[in-house]
C-alpha positions in Angstrom: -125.0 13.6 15.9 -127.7 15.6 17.7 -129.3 18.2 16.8 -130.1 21.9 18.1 -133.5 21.8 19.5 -135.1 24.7 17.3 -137.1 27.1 19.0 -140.6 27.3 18.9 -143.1 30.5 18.5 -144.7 31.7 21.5 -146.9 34.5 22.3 -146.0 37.3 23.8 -147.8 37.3 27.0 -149.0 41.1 28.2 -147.1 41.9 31.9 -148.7 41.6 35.3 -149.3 44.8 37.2 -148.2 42.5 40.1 -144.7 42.9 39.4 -143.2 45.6 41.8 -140.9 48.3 40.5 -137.3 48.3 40.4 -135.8 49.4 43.6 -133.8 52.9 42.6 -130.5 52.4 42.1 -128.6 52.3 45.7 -126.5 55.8 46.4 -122.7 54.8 46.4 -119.6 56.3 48.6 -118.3 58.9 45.8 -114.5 59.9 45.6 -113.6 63.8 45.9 -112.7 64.9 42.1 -109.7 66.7 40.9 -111.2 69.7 41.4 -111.0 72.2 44.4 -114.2 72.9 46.2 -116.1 72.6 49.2 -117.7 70.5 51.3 -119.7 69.9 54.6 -117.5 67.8 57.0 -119.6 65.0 58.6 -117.1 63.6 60.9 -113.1 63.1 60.6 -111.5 59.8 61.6 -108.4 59.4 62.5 -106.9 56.9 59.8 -104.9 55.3 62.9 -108.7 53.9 63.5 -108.8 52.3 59.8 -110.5 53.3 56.7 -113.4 50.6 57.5 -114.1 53.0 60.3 -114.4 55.7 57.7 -116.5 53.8 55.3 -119.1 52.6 58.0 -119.9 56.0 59.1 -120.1 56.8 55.2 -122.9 54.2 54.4 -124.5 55.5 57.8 -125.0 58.9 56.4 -125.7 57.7 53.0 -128.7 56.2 54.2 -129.6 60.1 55.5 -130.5 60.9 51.7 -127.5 63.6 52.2 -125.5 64.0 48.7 -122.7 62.8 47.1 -121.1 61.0 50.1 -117.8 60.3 50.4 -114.8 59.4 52.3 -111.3 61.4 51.8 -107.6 60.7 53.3 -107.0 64.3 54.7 -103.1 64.0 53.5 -103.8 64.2 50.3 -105.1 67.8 50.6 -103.1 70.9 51.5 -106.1 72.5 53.1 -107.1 69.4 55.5 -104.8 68.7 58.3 -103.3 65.4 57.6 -104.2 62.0 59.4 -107.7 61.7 59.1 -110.2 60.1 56.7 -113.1 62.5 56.3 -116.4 61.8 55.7 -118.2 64.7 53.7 -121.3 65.1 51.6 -121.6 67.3 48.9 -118.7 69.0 46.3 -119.5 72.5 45.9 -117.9 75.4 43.8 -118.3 78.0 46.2 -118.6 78.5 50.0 -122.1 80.2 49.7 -123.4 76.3 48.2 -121.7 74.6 51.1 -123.0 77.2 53.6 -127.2 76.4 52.2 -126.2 72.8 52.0 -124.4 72.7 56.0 -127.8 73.0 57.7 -129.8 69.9 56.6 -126.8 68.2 57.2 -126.6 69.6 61.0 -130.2 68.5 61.5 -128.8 64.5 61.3 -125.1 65.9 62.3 -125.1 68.7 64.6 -121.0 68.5 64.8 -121.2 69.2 60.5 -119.1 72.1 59.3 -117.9 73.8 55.9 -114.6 73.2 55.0 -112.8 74.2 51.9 -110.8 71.2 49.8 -107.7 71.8 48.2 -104.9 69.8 46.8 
């Protein structure tokens, strides 16, 4: 019958300072919460294009630093005319946030606007 090998001791050995740092964490698309709010409006797609359409243009403008980026399906909010996905960045309380947030956002995205989001 054989046996387990058994471990043996070793020293701890101090770390390099050649090992580089762990890249930060990669920003992710982010879903609209339940909440109302609002938003700056990046671009609107029309879903007869395809969500993957939507998405692409997403992780294009997450790569912008912009916040909280996400992709929406316009039907699923009274406010929003239906038939497009939207891709936003940013979920605000109040119009005066989204206003101070729309400007950086129109230095990458001159088309981007404030919109209000409501179910």
């Amino acid at each position: 019958e054989p046996t387990a090998p058994t471990e043996t001791e070793t020293e701890p050995t101090a770390p390099t300072e050649t090992e580089p740092p762990a890249p930060p964490p990669r920003p992710q698309i982010v879903d609209w919460p339940s909440q109302n709010g609002w938003t700056v409006v990046i671009a609107s797609i029309p879903t007869t294009g395809g969500r993957a359409v939507a998405v692409r243009k997403a992780r294009e403008v997450l790569a912008s630093d912009l916040p909280e980026v996400g992709v929406l399906d316009s039907g699923e909010f009274s406010s929003l005319h239906p038939g497009y996905y939207v891709v936003f960045s940013g979920v605000y309380a109040n119009q005066r946030a989204a206003l101070e947030a729309v400007a950086e956002a129109q230095r990458l995205y001159p088309a981007a606007y404030v919109r209000q989001i409501s179910r």
